[in-house]
C-alpha positions in Angstrom: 17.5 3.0 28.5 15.1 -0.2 27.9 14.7 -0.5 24.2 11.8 -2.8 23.5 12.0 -4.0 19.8 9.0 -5.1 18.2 10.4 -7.5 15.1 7.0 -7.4 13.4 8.2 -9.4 10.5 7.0 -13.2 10.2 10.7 -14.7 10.2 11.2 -13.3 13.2 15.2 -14.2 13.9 15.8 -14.8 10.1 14.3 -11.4 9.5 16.4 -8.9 7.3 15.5 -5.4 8.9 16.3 -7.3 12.5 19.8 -7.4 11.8 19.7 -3.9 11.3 18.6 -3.6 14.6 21.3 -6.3 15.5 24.0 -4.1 14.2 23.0 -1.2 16.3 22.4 -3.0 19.4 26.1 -4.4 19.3 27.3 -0.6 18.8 25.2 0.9 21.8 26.8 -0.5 24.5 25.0 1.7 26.8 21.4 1.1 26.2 19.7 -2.3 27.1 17.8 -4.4 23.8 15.0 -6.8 23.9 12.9 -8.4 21.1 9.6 -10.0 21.0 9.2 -11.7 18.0 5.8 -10.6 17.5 5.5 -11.3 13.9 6.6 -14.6 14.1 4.5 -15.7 17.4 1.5 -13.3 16.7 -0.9 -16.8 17.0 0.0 -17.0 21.0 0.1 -13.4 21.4 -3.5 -13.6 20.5 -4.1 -15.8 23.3 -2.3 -14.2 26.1 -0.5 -10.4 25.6 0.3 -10.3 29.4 4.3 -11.0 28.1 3.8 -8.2 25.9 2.1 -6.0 28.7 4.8 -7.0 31.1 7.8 -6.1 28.5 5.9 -2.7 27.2 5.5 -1.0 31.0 9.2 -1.8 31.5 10.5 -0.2 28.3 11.8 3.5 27.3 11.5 2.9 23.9 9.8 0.9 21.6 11.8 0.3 18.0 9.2 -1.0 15.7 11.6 -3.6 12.9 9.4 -4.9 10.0 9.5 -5.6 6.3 7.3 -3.4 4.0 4.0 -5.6 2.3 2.1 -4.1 0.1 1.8 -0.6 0.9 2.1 -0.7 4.5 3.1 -3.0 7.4 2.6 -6.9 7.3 -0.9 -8.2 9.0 1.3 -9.6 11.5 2.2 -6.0 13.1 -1.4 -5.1 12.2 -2.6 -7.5 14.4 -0.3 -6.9 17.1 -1.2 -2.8 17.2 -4.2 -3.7 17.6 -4.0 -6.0 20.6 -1.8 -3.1 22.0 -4.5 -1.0 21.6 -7.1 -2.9 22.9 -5.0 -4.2 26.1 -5.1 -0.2 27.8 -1.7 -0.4 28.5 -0.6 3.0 29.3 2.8 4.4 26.9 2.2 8.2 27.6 5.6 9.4 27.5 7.4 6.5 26.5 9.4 7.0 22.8 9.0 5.0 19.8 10.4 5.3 16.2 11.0 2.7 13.3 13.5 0.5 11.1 12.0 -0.8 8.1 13.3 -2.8 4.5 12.2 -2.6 1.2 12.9 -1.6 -2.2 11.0 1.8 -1.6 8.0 0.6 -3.1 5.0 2.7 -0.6 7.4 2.7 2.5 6.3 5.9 3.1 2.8 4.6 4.0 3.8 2.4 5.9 5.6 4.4 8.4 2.7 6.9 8.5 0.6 4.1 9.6 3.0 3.5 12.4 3.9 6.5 13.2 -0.4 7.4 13.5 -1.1 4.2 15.6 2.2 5.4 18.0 0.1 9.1 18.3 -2.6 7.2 19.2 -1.1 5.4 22.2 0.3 8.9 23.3 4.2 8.1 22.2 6.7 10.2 21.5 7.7 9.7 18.1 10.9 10.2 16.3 10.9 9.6 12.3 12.7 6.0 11.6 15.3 4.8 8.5 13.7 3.3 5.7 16.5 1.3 4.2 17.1 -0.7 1.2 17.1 -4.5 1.6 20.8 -4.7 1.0 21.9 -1.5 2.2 23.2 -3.1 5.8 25.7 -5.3 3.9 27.1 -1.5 2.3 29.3 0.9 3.6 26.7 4.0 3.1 24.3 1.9 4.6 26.1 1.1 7.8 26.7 5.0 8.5 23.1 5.6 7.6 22.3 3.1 10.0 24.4 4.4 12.9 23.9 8.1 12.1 20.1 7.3 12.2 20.3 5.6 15.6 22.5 8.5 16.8 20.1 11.1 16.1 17.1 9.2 17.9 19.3 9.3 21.0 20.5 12.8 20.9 16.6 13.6 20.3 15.9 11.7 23.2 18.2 13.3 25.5 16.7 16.5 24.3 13.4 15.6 24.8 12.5 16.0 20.5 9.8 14.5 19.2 7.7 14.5 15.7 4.8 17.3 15.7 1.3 14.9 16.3 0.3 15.3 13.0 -3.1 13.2 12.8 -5.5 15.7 15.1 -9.3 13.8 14.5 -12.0 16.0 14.4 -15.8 14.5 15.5 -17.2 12.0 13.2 -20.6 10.5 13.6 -21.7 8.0 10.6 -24.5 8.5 8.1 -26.9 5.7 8.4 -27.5 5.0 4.4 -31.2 4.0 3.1 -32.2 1.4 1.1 -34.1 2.4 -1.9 -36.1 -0.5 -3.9 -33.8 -3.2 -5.5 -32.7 -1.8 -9.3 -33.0 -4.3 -12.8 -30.5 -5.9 -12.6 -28.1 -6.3 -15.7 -25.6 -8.8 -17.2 -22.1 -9.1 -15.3 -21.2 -9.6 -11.8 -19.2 -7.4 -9.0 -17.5 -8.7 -6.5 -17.8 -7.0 -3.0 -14.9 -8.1 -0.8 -15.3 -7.0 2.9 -14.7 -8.0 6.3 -18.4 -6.7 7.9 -19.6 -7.7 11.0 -22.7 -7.7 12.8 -21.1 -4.5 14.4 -20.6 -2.7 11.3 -23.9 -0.8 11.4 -22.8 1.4 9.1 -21.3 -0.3 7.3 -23.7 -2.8 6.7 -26.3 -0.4 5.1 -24.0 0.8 2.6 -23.6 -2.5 1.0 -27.2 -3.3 1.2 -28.0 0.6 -0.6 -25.1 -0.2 -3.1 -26.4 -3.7 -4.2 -29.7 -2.3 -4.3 -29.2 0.9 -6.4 -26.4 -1.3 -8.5 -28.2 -2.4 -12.3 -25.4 -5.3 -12.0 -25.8 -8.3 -10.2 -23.2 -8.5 -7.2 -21.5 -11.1 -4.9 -20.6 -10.9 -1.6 -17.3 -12.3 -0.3 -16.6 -11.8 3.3 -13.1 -12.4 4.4 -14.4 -13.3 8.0 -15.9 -16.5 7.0 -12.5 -18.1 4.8 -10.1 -19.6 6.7 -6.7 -18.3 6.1 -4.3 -21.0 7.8 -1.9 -18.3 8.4 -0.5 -14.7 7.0 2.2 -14.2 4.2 5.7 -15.8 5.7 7.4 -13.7 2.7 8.9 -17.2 1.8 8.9 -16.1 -1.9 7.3 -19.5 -2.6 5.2 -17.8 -5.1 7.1 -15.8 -6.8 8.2 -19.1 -9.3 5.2 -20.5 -9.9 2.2 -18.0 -8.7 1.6 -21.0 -5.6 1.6 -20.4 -2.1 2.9 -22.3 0.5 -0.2 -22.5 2.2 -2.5 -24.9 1.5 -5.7 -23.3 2.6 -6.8 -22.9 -1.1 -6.7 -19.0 -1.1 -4.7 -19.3 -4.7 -8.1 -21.1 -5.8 -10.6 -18.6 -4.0 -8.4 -15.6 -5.3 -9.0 -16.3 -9.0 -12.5 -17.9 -8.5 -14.2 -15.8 -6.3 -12.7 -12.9 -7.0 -10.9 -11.9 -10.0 -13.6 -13.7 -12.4 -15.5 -10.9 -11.3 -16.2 -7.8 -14.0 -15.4 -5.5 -11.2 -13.9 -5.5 -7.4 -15.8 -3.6 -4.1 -13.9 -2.8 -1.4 -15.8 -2.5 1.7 -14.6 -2.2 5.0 -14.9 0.4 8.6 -11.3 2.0 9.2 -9.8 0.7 11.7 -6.2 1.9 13.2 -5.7 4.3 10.6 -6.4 1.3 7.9 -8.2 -1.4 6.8 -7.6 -3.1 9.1 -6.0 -6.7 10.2 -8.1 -9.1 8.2 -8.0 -6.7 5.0 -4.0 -7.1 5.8 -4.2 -10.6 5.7 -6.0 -10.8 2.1 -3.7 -8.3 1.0 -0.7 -9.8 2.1 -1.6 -13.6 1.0 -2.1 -11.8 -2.8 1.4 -10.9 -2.6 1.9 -11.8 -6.0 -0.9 -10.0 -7.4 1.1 -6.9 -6.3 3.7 -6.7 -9.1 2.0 -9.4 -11.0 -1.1 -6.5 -12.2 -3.6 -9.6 -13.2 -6.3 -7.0 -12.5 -5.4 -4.4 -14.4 -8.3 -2.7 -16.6 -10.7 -3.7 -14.3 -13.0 -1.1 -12.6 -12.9 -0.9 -8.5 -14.4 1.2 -5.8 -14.6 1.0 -1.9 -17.4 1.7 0.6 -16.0 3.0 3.5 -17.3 3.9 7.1 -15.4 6.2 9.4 -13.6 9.6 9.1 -12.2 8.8 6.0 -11.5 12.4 5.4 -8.9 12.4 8.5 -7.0 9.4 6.7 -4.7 11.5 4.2 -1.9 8.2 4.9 -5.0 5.5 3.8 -6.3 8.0 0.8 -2.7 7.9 -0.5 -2.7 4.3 -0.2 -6.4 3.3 -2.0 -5.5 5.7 -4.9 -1.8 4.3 -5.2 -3.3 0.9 -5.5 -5.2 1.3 -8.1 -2.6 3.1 -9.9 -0.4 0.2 -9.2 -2.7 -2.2 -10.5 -3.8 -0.4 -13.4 -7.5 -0.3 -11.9 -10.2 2.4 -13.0 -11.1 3.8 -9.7 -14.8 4.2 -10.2 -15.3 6.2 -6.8 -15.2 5.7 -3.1 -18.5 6.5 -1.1 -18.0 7.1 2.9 -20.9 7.6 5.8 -19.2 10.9 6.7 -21.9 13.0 5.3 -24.2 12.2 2.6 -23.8 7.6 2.2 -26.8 8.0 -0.4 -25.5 10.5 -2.8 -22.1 9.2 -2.6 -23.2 5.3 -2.9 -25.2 6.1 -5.7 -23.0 8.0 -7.4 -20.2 5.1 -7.1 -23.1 2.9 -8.4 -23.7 4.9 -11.7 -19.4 5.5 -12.0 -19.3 1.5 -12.0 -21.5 0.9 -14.7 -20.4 3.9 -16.9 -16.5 2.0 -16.4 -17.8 -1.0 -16.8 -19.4 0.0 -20.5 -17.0 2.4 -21.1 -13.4 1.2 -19.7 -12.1 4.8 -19.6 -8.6 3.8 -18.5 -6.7 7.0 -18.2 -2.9 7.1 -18.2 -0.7 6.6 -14.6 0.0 9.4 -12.6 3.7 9.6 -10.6 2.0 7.1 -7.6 1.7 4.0 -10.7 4.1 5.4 -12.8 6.7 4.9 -9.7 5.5 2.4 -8.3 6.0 0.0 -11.2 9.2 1.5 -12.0 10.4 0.2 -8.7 8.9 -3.3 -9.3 10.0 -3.2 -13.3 13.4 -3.6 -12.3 13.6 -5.4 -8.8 11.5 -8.2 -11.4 14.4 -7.8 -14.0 17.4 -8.1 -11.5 15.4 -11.1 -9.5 14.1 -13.0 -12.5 16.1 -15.9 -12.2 14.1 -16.4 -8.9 10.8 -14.4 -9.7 10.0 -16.6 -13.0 6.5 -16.6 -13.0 6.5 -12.5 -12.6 9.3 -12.1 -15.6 7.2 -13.9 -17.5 4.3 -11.3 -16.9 6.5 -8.2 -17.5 7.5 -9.5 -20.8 4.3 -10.7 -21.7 2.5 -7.1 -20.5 5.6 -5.0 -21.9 6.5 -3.8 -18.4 10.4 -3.4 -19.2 10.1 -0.5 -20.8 13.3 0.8 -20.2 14.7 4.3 -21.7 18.3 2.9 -22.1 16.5 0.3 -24.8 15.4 3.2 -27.0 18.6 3.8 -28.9 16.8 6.4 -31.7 15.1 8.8 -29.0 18.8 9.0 -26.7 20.6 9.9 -30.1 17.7 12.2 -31.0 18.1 13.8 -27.4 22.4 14.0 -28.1 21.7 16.2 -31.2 19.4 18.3 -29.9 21.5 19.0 -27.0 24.5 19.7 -29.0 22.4 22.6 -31.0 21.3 24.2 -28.4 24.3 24.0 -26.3 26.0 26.2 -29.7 25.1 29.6 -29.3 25.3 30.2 -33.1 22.9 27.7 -33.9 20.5 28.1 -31.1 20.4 31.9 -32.4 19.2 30.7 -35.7 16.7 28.6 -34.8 14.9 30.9 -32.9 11.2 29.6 -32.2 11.6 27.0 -34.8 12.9 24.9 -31.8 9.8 25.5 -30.4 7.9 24.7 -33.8 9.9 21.1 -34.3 8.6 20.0 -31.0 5.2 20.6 -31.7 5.7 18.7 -35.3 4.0 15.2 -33.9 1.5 16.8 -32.5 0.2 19.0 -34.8 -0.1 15.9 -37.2 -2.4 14.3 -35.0 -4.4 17.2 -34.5 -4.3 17.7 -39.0 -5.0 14.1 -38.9 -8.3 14.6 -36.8 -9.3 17.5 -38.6 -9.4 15.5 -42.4 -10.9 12.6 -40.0 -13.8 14.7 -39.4 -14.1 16.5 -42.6 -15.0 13.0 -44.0 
């Protein structure tokens, strides 16, 4: 077989999940590799795919190699799905499947994503490895590679393929009206989109939401800055907070966006996401993805297209803001009613803004910071900048550090594990749990009383 790798990562030969692919390439002697670097040359792909066309018809399979970025795939392989999609090539029939690296952080996302856009262009699709970063220089690692590769063949050869999961029902979009302009209040929200003159849609649910919003709003449209480039994942930043760009995003990040009181997503889905130049702004805030310099703030996202259909891209806007430690004011969509839903995001807004009813992390922050807390505790001789935050923010909380709960937790294990003692505590086990409680609930009682 032809096996067509597509290295989406930016540095392309010097790329860490491509040597994965390296190693199994020098094990299959029988199969035929080639790579197209389209991470790295993504810029001249853009101005002639016919390489890409050529290389695509001739393949059997096409092994997708990338680096996770913030939730999902680099803008890089964003981009280059979407000039896939847009060139008509025909891969009905053809297999795909997926090696990516990262420290776990969302890498489930990210293979949904490719794994939806691969159903889209009628592949058959065989679930990929999702392997930690150093896992290739291990033992385990090495036969999780090659057991990995072996199954995709023997599913080959068998004609095996994933179940298409994403199945999209009609959708027609809900024009929104605009209502007369509100009184505007103190503050400022910043709406962050990519709209175009195309987004109809799209397009009338800003101009409802700034109207019905008592807050006065600015509009930043990631169309008209110009981003010399997408994140190299050079780490440059990770010292000092700097990238190695010198476009000026760092500047236009804080400025035009984080001073704001709140943050607007707005955006029509495009290949199962938000598509490539929503990528590119995520990707370039790299650092902001650890570094939560957000967090408390309110968001909310106006979205147009079946965002119903998108379970992958409703995991990822909720685990976001979880991440970030975001209030998630509401997300209003065109799929049926834009004006109730708009407005209702609208009144949400203000009541966070007044109200900043944070509420504690469920398992998609609590994880995902986890996984950051100690990849920045390992990695802080190199990530300065983001050690710095974590102690400053009181992000290493780790449970080994709590000396007095651990030996609380030995001697209640040893009591229960006695049979004679568990006997004669009877529900008073129960009872000494509830003790901390049930002085904040006495304490409220005489605090009302008063």
């Amino acid at each position: 077989m032809r096996i067509l790798v597509i290295n989406g990562s930016p540095k392309g030969r010097y790329s860490i999940t491509w040597q994965t692919v390296n190693y199994i390439e020098k094990l299959d002697t029988r199969n035929e590799f080639v790579t197209i670097h389209a991470g790295q040359q993504i810029r001249k792909l853009e101005k002639d795919f016919s390489s890409v066309i050529e290389e695509v018809e001739k393949a059997d399979v096409l092994l997708f190699s990338y680096p996770v970025y913030t939730f999902i795939a680099p803008y890089q392989l964003h981009r280059f799905i979407q000039l896939l999609k847009q060139s008509g090539v025909d891969l009905r029939g053809k297999y795909a499947t997926q090696i990516t690296t990262s420290k776990h952080f969302y890498d489930v996302t990210a293979h949904r994503y490719v794994q939806d856009n691969c159903e889209d262009l009628g592949l058959k699709f065989v679930r990929g490895l999702s392997a930690d970063m150093d896992d290739l220089t291990k033992k385990k690692g090495q036969q999780e590679a090659v057991a990995f590769w072996k199954h995709f063949l023997w599913s080959v050869k068998k004609g095996y393929c994933e179940p298409v999961s994403y199945k999209p029902a009609s959708y027609t979009p809900v024009m929104a009206s605009v209502p007369q302009t509100a009184i505007e209040k103190a503050g400022e929200v910043v709406i962050v989109t990519d709209c175009t003159e195309n987004d109809i849609s799209l397009k009338a649910m800003i101009h409802r939401f700034t109207a019905v919003l008592p807050v006065k709003t600015k509009i930043v449209n990631l169309n008209e800055y110009p981003f010399s480039g997408g994140c190299l994942g050079c780490f440059n930043c990770a010292a000092d907070g700097k990238c190695i760009y010198k476009d000026g995003f760092d500047d236009f990040l804080r400025n035009e966006v984080q001073t704001g009181q709140a943050i607007i997503y707005a955006f029509s889905i495009k290949d199962h996401s938000m598509g490539s130049r929503f990528k590119l702004y995520d990707d370039r805030q790299f650092c902001n993805g650890h570094r939560t310099v957000t967090m408390g703030m309110p968001m909310g996202y106006l979205i147009s297209g079946p965002y119903g259909q998108e379970f992958n891209l409703q995991t990822i806007i909720e685990g976001r803001a979880q991440v970030g430690g975001n209030i998630l004011a509401g997300i209003a969509t065109d799929e049926t009613n834009p004006d109730r839903e708009i407005d209702m995001l609208a009144e949400n807004l203000v009541y966070s803004l007044e109200n900043k009813n944070t509420q504690p992390a469920n398992f998609w922050g609590v994880g995902g910071m986890k996984i950051f807390r100690d990849l920045i505790w390992q990695m802080q001789g190199m990530m300065k900048a983001d050690h710095k935050f974590y102690k400053r923010h009181g992000q290493y909380d780790f449970p080994q550090k709590k000396p007095g709960t651990m030996l609380f937790m030995y001697l209640v294990g040893a009591m229960i594990s006695n049979p004679k003692i568990k006997s004669k505590l009877g529900n008073n086990m129960n009872e000494g749990m509830l003790m901390p409680y049930k002085k904040v609930l006495d304490d409220l009682d005489k605090k009302m009383k008063k």
